[in-house]
N, C-alpha and C positions, 0 to 999 in steps of 0.2 A: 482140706484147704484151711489156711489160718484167716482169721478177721481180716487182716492187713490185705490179700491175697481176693476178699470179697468183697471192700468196703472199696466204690470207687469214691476216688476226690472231689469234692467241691469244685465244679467248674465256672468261670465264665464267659460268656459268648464276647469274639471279638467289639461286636457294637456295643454290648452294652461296658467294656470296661473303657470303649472311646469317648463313650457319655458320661462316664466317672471321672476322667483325667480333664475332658470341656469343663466339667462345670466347677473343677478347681479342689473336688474329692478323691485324686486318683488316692488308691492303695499303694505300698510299698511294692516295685517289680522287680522281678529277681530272673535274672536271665539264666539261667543253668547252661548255657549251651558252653561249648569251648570259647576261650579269648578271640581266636582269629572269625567264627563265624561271628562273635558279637561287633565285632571291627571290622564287619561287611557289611553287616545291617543291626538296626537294633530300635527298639521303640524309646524315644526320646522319656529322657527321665530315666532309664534303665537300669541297675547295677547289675553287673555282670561275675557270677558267685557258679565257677563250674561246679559240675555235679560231683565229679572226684573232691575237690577241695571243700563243696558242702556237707558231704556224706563224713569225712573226716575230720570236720568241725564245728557240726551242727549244735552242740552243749556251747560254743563261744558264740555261734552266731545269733543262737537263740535270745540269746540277752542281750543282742540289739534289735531283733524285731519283734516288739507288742502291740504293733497296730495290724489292716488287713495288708495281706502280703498274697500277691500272684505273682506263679511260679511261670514261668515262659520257655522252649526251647523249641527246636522247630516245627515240630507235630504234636507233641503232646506226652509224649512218652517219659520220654528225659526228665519233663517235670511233676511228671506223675511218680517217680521213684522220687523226687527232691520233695514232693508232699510227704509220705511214705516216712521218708528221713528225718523231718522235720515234725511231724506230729507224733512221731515215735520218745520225741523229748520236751513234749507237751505246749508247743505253738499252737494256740487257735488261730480263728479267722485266715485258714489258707486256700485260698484256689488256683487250680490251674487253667489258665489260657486254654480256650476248647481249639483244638485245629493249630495252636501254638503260631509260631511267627507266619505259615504257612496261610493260617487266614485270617491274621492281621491285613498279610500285603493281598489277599484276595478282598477283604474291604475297604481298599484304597484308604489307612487310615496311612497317618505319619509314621516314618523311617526317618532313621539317621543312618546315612550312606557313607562308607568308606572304601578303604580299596577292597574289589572284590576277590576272594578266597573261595576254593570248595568248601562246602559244607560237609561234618562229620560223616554223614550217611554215603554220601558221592564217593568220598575215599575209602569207605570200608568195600563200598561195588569194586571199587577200580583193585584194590588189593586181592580180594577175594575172586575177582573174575580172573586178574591176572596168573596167581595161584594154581589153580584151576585148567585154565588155558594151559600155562607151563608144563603142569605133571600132567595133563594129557599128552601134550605133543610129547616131552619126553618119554612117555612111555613106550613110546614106538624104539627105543632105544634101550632103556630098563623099565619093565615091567611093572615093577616093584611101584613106581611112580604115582600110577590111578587111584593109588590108595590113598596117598595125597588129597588130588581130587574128594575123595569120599571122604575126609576128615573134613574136611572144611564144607563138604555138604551136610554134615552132621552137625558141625558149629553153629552155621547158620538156621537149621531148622532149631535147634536147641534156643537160639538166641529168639527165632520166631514167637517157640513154645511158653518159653519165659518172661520175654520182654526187655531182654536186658543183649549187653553184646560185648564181650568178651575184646574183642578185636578194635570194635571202637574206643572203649576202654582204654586198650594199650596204642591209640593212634593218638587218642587226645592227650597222651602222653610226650606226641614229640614236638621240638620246638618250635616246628609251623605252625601247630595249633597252641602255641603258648603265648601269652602277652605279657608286658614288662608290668602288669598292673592286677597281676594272679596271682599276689599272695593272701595270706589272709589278716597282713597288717594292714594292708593296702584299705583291704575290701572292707574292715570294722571303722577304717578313718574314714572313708565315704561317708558311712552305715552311722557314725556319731555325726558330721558334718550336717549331713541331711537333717536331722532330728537336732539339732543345737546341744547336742550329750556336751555335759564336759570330759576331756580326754583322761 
């Protein structure tokens, strides 16, 4: 195992970063999720920085974040690889949300509600069950098919073993989960607004 692989993140607990943002201390928050789930819910104050578009521009966006920064996505995982990415090009002061948006909204803190969307996870079940379903019943017609099935059994334990997911990857990929404010010029003009950078 490497360091990376042993060293969990800095977390913190949803109360206490609600008592950070009360008393007028919040940290910098960094949504990792996809654009459509942040545009269904999202804790006010937000910036919304997916984890594809962080991971491959983490050396630009590090030079807008020098203060403390939590990383947010719906459980924890998501921004557990956005720490990971981020302290690999030497950002301090990072934590990830513990229980992620997940137990934000289980301690009734604030949301900013929008139209509601599946969330990344929901769609990767529904692709992956559908899948699955399919090359079974086809099988009864070519054989060959269950094997199918067994690939994507094998994905998903892979993606268990790892923590990562291949599939959601390539979902957050498509324009459902895309928003008109997911680039990364977008996200550094936020990123200097917030902090009074000049441009």
């Amino acid at each position: 195992m490497t360091a990376s692989e042993t060293t969990r993140p800095a977390t913190l607990d949803a109360t206490s970063l609600r008592e950070l943002i009360d008393s007028g201390r919040a940290p910098r928050l960094l949504d990792v999720r996809t654009p459509a789930e942040f545009e269904t819910s999202h804790i006010p104050g937000a910036y919304n920085v997916p984890l594809d578009l962080l991971k491959e521009h983490r050396e630009e966006l590090r030079n807008h974040l020098d203060e403390d920064v939590v990383l947010i996505c719906r459980s924890g995982a998501r921004a557990t690889q956005a720490e990971q990415a981020l302290a690999g090009v030497g950002l301090p002061n990072l934590k990830v949300l513990n229980g992620g948006m997940l137990a934000w909204q289980a301690a009734n803190a604030p949301i900013k509600q929008g139209a509601p969307r599946w969330d990344l996870e929901r769609q990767v079940r529904l692709v992956a069950g559908s899948i699955v379903l399919a090359s079974i019943l086809g099988s009864v017609f070519v054989p060959g098919l269950k094997w199918v099935a067994g690939f994507i059994g094998a994905g998903l334990t892979f993606a268990a073993l790892t923590n990562t997911c291949a599939m959601g990857m390539m979902l957050s990929k498509l324009p459902y989960n895309r928003g008109a404010t997911c680039d990364l010029d977008t996200i550094v003009g936020q990123l200097r607004e917030s902090t009074g950078r000049p441009a």
